[in-house]
N, C-alpha and C positions, 0 to 999 in steps of 0.2 A: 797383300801389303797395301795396296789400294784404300781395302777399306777401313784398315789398319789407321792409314794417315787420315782419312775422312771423320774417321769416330774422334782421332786427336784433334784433329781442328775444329771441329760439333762443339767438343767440351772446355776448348781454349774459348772461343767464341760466347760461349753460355756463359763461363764464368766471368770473362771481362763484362761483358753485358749485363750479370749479376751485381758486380762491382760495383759498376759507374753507376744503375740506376738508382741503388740500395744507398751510395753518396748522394746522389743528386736529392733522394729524397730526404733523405737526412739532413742534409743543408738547406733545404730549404724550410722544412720545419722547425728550425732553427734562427732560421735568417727571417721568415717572413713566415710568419705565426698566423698574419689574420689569413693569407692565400690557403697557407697548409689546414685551418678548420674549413674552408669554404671544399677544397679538394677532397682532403683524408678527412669527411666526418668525426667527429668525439662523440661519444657516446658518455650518458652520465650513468650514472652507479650510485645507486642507493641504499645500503645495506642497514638501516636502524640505526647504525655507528655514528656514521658521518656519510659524505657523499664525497663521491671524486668522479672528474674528467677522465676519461683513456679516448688518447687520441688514434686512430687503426693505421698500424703501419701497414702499407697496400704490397705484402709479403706474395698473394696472390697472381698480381696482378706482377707483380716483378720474375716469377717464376715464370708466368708464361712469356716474357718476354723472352728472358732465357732460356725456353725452349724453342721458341720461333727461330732466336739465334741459332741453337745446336742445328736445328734443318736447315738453315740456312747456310751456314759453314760446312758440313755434311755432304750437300747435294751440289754447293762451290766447287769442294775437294773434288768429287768423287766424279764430275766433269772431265 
């Protein structure tokens, strides 16, 4: 039951952590455009067509946070 409650609170944890960061990023690319290309690099694209921007949502970098959370809620609990 222990580790029951430990793994629930890992994944409550991960996912609020998922949440807020995935907003934060998102608002601010948003909100402040020149911060978010100095941060989240754009990459250009040139395909013969035309060219476009993709700016990298840091997907990566938001996961591990969320997993840091899960251990950290995990080994809380499990105290």
């Amino acid at each position: 039951m222990v580790y029951l409650k430990s793994i629930l609170a890992g994944v409550a944890t991960s996912i609020l952590t998922v949440i807020v960061s995935s907003t934060a990023a998102t608002a601010m690319m948003i909100r402040y455009p020149q911060l978010a290309a100095r941060i989240f690099p754009a990459q250009h694209f040139d395909l013969q067509w035309g060219s476009y921007y993709y700016v990298n949502f840091p997907l990566w970098q938001i996961v591990a946070v969320g997993i840091i959370a899960f251990v950290i809620g995990f080994v809380w609990t499990l105290r």
